[in-house]
PDB file with one MODEL, atoms N, CA, C and O in Angstrom:
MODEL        1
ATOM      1  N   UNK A   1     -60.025 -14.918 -44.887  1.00  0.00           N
ATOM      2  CA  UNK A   1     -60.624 -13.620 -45.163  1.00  0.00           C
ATOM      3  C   UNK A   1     -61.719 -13.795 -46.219  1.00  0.00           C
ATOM      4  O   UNK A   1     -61.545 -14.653 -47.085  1.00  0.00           O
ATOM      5  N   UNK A   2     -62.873 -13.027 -46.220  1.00  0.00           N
ATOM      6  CA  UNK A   2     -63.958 -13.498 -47.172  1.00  0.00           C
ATOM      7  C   UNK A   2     -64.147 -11.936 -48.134  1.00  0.00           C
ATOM      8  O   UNK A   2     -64.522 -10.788 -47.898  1.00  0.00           O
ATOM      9  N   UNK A   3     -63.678 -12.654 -49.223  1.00  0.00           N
ATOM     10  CA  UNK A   3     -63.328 -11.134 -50.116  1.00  0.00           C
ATOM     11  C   UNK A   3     -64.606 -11.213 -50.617  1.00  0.00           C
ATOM     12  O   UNK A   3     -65.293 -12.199 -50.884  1.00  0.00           O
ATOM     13  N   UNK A   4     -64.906  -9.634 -50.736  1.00  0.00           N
ATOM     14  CA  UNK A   4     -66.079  -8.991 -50.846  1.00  0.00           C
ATOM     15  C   UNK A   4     -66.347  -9.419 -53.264  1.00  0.00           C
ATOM     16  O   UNK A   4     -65.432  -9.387 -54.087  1.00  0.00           O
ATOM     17  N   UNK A   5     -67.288  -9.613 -53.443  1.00  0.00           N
ATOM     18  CA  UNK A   5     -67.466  -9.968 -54.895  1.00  0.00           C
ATOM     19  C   UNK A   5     -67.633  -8.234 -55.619  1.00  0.00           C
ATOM     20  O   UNK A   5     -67.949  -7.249 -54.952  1.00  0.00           O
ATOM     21  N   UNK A   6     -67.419  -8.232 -56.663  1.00  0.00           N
ATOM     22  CA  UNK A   6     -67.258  -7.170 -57.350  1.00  0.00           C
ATOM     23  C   UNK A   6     -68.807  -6.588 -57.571  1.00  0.00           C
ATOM     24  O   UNK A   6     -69.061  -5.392 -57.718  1.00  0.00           O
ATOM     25  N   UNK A   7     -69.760  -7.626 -57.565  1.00  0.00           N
ATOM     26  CA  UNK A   7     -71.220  -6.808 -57.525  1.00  0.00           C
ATOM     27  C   UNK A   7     -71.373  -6.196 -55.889  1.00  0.00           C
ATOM     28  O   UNK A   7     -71.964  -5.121 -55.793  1.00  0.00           O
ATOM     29  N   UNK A   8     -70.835  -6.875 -54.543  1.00  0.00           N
ATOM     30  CA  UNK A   8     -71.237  -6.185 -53.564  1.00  0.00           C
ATOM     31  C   UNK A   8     -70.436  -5.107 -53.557  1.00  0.00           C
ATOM     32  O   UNK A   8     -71.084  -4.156 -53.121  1.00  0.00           O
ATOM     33  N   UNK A   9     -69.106  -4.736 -53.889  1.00  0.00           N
ATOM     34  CA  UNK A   9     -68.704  -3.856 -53.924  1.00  0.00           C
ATOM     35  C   UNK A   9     -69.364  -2.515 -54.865  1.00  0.00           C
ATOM     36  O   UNK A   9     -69.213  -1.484 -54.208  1.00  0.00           O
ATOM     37  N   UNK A  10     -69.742  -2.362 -55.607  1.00  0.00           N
ATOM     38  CA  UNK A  10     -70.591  -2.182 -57.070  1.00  0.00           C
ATOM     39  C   UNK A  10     -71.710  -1.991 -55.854  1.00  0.00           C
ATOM     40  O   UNK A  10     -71.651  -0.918 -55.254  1.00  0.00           O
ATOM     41  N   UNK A  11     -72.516  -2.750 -55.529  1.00  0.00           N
ATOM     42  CA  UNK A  11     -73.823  -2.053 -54.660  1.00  0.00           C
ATOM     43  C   UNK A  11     -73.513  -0.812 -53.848  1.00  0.00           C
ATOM     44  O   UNK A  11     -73.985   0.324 -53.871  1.00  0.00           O
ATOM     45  N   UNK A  12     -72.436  -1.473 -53.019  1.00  0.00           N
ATOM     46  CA  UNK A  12     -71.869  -0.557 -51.172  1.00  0.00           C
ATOM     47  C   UNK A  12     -71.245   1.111 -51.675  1.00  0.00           C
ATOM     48  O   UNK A  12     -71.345   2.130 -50.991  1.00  0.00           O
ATOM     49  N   UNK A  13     -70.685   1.015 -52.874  1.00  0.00           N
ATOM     50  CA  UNK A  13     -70.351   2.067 -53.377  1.00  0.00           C
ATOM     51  C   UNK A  13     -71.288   3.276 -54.187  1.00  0.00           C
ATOM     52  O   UNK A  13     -71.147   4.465 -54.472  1.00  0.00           O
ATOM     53  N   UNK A  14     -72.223   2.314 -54.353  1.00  0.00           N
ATOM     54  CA  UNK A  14     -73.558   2.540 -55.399  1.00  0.00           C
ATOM     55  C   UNK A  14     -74.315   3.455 -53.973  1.00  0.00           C
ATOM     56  O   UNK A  14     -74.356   4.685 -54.020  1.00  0.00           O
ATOM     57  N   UNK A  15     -74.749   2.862 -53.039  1.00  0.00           N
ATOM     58  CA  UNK A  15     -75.203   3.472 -51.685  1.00  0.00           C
ATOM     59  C   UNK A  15     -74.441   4.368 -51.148  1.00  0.00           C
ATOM     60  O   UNK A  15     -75.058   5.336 -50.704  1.00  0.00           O
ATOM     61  N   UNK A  16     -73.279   4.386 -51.027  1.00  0.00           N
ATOM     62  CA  UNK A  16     -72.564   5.419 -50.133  1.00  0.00           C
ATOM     63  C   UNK A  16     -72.944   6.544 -51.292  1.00  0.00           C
ATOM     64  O   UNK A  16     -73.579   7.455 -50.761  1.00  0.00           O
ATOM     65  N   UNK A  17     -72.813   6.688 -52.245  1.00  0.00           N
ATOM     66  CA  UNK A  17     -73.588   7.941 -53.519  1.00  0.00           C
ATOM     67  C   UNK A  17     -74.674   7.794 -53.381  1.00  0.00           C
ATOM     68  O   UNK A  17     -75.017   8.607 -54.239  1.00  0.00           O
ATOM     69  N   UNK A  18     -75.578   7.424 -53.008  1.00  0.00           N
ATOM     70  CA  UNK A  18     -77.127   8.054 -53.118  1.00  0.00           C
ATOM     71  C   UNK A  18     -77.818   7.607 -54.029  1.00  0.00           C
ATOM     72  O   UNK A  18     -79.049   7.607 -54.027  1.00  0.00           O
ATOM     73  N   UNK A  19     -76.954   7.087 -55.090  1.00  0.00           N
ATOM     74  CA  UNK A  19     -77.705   6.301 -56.360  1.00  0.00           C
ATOM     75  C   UNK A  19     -78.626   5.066 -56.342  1.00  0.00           C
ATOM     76  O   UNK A  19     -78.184   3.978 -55.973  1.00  0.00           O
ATOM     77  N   UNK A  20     -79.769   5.209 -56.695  1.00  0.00           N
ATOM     78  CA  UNK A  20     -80.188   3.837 -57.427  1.00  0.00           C
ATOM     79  C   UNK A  20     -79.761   3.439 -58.472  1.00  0.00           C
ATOM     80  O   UNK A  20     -79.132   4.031 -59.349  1.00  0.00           O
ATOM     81  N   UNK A  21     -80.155   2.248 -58.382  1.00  0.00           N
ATOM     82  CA  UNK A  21     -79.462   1.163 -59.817  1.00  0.00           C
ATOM     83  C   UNK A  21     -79.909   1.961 -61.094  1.00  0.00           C
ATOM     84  O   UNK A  21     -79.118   2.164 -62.015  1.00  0.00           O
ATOM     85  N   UNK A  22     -80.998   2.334 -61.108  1.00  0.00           N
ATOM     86  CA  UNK A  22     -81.393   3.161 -62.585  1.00  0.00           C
ATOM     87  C   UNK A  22     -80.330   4.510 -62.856  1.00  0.00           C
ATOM     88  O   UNK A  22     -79.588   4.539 -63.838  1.00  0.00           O
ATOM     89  N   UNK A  23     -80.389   5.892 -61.574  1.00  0.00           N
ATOM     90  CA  UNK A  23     -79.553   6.233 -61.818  1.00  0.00           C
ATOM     91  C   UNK A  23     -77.701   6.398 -62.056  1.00  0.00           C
ATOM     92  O   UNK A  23     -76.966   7.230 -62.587  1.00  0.00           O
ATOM     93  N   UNK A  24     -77.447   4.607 -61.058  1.00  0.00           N
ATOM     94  CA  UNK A  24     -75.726   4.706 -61.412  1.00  0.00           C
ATOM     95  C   UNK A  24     -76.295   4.386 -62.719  1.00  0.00           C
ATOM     96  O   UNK A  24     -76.568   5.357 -63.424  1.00  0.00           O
ATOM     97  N   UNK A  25     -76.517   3.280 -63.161  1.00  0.00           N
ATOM     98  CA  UNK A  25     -76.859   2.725 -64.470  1.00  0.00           C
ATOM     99  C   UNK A  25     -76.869   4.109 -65.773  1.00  0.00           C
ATOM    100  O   UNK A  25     -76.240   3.857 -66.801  1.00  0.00           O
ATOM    101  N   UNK A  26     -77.344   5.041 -65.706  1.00  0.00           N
ATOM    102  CA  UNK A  26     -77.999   6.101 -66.519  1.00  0.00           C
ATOM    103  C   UNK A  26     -76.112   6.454 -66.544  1.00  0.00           C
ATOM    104  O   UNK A  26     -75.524   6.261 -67.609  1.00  0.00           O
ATOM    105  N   UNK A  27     -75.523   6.828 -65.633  1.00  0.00           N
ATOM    106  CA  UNK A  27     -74.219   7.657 -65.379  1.00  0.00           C
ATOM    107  C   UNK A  27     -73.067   6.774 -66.395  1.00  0.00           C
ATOM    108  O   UNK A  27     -72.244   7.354 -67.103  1.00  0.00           O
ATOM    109  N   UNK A  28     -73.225   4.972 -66.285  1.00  0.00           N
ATOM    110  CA  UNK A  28     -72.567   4.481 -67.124  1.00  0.00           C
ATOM    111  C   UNK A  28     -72.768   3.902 -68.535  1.00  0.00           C
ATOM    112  O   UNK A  28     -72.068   3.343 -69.380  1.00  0.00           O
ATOM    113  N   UNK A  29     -74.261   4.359 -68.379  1.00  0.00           N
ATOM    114  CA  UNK A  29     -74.652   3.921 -70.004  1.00  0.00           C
ATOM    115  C   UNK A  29     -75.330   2.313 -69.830  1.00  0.00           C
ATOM    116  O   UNK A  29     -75.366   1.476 -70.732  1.00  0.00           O
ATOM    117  N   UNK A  30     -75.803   2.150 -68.549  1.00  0.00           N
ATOM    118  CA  UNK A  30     -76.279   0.552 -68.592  1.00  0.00           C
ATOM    119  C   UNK A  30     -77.456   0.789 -68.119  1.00  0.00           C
ATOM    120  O   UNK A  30     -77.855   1.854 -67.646  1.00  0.00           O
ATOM    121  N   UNK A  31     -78.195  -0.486 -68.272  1.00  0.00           N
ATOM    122  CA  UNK A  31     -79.954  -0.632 -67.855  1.00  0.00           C
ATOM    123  C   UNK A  31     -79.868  -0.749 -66.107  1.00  0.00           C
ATOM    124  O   UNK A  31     -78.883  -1.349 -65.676  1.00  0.00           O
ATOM    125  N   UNK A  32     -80.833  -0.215 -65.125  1.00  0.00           N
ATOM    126  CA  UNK A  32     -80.784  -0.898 -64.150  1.00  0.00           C
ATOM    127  C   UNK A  32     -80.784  -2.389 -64.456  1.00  0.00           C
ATOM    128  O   UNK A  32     -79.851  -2.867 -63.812  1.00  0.00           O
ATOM    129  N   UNK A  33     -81.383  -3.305 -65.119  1.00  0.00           N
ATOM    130  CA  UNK A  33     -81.202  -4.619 -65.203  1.00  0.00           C
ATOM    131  C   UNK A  33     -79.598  -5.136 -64.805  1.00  0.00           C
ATOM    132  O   UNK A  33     -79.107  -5.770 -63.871  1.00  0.00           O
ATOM    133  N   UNK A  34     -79.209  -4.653 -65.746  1.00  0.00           N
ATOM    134  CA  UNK A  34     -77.802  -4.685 -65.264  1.00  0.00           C
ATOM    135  C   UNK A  34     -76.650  -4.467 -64.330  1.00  0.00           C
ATOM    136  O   UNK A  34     -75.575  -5.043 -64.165  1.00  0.00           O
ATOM    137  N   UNK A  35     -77.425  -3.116 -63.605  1.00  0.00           N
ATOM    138  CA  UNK A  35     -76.498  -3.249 -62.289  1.00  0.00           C
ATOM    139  C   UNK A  35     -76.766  -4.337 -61.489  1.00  0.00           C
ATOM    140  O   UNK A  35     -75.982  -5.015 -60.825  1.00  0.00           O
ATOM    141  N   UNK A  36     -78.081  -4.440 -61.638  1.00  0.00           N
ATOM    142  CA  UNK A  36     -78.647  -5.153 -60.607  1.00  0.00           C
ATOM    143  C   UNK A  36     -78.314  -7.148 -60.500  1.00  0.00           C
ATOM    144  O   UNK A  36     -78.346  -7.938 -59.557  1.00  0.00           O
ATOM    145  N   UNK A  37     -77.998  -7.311 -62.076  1.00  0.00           N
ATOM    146  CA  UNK A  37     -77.249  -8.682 -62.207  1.00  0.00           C
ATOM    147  C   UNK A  37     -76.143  -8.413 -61.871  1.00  0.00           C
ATOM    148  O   UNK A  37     -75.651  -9.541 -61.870  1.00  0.00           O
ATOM    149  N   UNK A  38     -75.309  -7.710 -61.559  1.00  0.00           N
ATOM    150  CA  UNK A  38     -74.074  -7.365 -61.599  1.00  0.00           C
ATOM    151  C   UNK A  38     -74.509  -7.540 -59.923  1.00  0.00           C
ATOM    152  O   UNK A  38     -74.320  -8.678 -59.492  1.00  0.00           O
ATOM    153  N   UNK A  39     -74.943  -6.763 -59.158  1.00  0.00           N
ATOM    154  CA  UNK A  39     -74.970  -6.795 -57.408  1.00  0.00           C
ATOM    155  C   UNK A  39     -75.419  -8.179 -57.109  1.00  0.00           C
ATOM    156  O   UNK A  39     -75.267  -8.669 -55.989  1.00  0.00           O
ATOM    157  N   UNK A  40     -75.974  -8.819 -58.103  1.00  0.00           N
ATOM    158  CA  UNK A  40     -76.718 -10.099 -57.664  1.00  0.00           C
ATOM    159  C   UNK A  40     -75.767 -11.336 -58.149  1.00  0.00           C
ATOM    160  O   UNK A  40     -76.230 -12.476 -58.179  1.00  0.00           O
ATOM    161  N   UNK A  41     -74.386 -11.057 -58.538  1.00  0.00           N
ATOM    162  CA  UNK A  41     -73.643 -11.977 -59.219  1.00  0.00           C
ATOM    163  C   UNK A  41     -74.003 -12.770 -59.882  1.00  0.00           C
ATOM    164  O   UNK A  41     -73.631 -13.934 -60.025  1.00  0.00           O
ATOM    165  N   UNK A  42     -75.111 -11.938 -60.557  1.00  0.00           N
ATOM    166  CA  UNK A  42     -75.583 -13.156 -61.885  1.00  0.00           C
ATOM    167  C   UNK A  42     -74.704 -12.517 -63.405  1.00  0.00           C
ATOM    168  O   UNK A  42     -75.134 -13.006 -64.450  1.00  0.00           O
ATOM    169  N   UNK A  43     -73.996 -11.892 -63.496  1.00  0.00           N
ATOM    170  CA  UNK A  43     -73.052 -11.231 -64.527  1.00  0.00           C
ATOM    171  C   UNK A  43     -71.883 -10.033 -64.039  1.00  0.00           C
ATOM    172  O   UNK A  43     -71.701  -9.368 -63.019  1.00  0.00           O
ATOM    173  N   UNK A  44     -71.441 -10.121 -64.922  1.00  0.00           N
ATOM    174  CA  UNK A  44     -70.290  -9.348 -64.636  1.00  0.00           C
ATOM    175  C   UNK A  44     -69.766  -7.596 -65.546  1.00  0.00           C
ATOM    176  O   UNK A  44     -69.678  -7.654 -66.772  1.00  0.00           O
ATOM    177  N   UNK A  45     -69.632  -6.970 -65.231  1.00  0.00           N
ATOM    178  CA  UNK A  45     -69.108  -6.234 -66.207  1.00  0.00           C
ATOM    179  C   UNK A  45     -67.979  -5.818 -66.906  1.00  0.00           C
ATOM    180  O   UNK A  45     -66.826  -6.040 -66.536  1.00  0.00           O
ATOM    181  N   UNK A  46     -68.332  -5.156 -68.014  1.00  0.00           N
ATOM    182  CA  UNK A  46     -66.948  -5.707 -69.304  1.00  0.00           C
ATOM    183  C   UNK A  46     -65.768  -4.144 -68.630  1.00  0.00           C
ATOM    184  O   UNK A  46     -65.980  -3.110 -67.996  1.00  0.00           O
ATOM    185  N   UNK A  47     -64.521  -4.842 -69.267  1.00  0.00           N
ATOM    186  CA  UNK A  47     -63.546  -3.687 -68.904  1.00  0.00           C
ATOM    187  C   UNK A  47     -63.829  -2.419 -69.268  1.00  0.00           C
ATOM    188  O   UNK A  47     -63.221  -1.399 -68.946  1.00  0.00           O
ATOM    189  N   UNK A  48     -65.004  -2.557 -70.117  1.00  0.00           N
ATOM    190  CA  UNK A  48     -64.988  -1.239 -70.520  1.00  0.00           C
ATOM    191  C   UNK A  48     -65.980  -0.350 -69.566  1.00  0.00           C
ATOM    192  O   UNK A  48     -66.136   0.871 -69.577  1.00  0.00           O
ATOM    193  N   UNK A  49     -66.504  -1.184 -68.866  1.00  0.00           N
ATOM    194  CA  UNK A  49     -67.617  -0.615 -67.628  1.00  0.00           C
ATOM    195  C   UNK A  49     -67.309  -0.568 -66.676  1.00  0.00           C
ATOM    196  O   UNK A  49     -67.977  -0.013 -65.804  1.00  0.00           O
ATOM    197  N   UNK A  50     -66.056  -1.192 -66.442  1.00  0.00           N
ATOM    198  CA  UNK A  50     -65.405  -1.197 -65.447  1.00  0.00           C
ATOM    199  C   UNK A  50     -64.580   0.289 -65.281  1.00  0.00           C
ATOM    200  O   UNK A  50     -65.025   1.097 -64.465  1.00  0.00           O
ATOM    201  N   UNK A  51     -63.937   0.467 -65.703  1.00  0.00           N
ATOM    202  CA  UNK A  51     -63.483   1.853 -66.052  1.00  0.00           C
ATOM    203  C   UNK A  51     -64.326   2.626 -66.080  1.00  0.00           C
ATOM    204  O   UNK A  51     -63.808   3.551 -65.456  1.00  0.00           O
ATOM    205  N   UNK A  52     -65.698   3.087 -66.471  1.00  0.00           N
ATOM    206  CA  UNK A  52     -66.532   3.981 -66.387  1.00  0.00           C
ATOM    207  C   UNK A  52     -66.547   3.917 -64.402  1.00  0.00           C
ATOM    208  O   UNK A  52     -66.345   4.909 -63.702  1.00  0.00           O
ATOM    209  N   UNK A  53     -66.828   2.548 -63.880  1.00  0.00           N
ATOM    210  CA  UNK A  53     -67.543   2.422 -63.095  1.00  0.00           C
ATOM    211  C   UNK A  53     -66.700   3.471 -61.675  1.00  0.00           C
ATOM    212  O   UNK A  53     -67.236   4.164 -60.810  1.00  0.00           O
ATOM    213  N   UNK A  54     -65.445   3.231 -61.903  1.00  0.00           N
ATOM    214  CA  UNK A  54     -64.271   3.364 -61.269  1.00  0.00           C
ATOM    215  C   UNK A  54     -64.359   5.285 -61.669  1.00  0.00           C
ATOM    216  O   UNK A  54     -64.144   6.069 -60.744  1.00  0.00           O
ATOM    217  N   UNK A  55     -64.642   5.750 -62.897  1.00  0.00           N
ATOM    218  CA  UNK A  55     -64.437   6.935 -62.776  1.00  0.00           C
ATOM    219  C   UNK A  55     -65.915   7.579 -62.025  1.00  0.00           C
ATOM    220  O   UNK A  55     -66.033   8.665 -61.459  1.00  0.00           O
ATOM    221  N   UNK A  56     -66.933   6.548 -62.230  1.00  0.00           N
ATOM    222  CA  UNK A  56     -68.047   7.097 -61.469  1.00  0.00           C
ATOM    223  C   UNK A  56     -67.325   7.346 -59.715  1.00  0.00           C
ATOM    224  O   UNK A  56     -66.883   8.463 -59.446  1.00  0.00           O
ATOM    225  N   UNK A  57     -67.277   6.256 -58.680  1.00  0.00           N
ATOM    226  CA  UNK A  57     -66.843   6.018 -57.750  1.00  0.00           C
ATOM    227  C   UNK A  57     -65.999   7.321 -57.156  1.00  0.00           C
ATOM    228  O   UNK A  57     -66.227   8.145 -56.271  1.00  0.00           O
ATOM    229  N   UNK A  58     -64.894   7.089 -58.100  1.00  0.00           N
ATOM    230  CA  UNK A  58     -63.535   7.777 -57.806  1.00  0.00           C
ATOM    231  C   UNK A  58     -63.689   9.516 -56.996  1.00  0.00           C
ATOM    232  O   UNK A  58     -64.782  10.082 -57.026  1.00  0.00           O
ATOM    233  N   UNK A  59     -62.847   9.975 -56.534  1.00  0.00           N
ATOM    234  CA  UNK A  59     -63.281  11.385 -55.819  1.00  0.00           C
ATOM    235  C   UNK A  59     -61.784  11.791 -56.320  1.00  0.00           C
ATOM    236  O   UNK A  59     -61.016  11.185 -57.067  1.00  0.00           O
ATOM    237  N   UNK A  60     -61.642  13.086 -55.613  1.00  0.00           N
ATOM    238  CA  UNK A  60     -61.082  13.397 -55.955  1.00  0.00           C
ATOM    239  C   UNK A  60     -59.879  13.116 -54.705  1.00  0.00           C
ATOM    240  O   UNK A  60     -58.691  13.346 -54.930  1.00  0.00           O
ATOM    241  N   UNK A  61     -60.373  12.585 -53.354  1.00  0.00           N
ATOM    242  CA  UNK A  61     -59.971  12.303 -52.224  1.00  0.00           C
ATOM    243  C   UNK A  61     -59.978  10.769 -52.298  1.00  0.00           C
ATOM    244  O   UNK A  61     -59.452  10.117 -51.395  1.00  0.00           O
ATOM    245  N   UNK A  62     -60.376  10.366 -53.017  1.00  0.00           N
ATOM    246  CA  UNK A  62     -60.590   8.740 -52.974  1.00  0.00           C
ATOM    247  C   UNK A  62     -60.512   8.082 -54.013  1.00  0.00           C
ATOM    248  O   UNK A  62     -61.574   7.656 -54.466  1.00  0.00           O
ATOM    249  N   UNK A  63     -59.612   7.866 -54.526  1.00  0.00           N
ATOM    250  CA  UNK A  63     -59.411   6.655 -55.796  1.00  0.00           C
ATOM    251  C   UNK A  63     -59.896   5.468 -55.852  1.00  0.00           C
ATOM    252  O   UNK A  63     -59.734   4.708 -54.897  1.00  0.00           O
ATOM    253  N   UNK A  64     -60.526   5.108 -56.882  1.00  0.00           N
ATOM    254  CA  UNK A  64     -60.908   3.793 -56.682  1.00  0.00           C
ATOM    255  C   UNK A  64     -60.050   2.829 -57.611  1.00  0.00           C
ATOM    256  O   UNK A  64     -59.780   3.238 -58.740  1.00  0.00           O
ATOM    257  N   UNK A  65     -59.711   1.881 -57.307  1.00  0.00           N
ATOM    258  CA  UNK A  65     -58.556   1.283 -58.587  1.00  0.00           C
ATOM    259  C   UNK A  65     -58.928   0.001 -59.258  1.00  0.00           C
ATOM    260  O   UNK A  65     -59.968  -0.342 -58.695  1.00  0.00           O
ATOM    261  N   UNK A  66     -58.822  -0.311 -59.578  1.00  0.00           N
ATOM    262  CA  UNK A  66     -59.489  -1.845 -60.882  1.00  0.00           C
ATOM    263  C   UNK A  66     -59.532  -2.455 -59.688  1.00  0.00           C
ATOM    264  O   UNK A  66     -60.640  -2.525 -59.156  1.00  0.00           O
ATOM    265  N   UNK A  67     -58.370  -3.031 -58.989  1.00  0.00           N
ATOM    266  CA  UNK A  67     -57.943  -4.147 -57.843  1.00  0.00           C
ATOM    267  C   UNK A  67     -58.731  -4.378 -56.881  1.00  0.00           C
ATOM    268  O   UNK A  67     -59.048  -5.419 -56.304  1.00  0.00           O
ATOM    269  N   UNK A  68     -59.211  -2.621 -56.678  1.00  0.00           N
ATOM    270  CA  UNK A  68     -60.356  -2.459 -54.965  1.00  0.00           C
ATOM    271  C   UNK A  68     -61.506  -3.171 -55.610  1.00  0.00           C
ATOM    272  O   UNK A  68     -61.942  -4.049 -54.865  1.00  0.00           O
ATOM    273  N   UNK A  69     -62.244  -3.065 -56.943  1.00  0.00           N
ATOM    274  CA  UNK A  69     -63.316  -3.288 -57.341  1.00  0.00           C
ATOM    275  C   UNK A  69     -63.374  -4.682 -57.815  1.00  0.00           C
ATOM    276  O   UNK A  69     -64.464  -5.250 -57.893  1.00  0.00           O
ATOM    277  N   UNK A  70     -62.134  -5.348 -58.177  1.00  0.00           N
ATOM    278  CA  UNK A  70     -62.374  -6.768 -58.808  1.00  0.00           C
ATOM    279  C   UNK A  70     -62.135  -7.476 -57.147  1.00  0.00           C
ATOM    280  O   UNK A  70     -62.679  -8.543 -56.864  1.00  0.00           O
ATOM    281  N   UNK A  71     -61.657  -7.067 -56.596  1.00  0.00           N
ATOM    282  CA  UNK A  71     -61.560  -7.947 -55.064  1.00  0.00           C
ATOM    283  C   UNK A  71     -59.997  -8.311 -54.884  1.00  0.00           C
ATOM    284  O   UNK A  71     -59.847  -9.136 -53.983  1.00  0.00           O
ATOM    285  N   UNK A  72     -58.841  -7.928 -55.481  1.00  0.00           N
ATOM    286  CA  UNK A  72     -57.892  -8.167 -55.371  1.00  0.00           C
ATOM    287  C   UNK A  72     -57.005  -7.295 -54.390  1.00  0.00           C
ATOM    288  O   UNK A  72     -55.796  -7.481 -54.251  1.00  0.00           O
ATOM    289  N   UNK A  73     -57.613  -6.483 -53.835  1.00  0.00           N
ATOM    290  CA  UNK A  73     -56.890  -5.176 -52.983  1.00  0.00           C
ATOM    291  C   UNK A  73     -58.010  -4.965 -51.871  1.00  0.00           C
ATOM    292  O   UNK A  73     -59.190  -5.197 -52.136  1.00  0.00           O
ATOM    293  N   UNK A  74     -57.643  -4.559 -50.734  1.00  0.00           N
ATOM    294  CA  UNK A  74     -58.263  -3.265 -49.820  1.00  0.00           C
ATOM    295  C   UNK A  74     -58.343  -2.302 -50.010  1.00  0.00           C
ATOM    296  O   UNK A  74     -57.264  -2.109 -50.570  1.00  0.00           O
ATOM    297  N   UNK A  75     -58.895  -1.254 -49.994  1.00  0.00           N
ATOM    298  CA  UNK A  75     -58.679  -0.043 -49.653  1.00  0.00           C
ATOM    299  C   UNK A  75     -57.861   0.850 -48.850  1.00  0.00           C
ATOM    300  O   UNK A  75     -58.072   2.062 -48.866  1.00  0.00           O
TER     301      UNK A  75
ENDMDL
END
């Protein structure tokens, strides 16, 4: 099975919202630079963005959980 990396997930989720990298970025307090190393697996983000990132995502129909986003779970 070829598990998806935490920046493509981080992009695919980023698109299904409508967001560009500037505006998810603006929502969690980061530079587009940064999402964009983050989709490009050139860095990673800290737990503490991680948690933002997850409450960005999250619905109220759709949870998103640490596991779905680090690559350790399905959906």
């Amino acid at each position: 099975m070829d598990k998806k990396s935490i920046g493509t997930r981080i992009k695919e989720f980023r698109i299904e919202q409508n967001l560009s990298q500037t505006a998810f970025g603006e929502k969690i307090g980061v530079s587009q630079d940064t999402v964009s190393l983050w989709e490009r697996g050139k860095g990673l983000p800290s737990v503490l963005d991680i948690i933002k990132i997850i409450d960005v995502f999250s619905t109220e129909n759709n949870k998103i959980s640490a596991d779905y986003l680090l690559g350790l779970t399905e959906l």
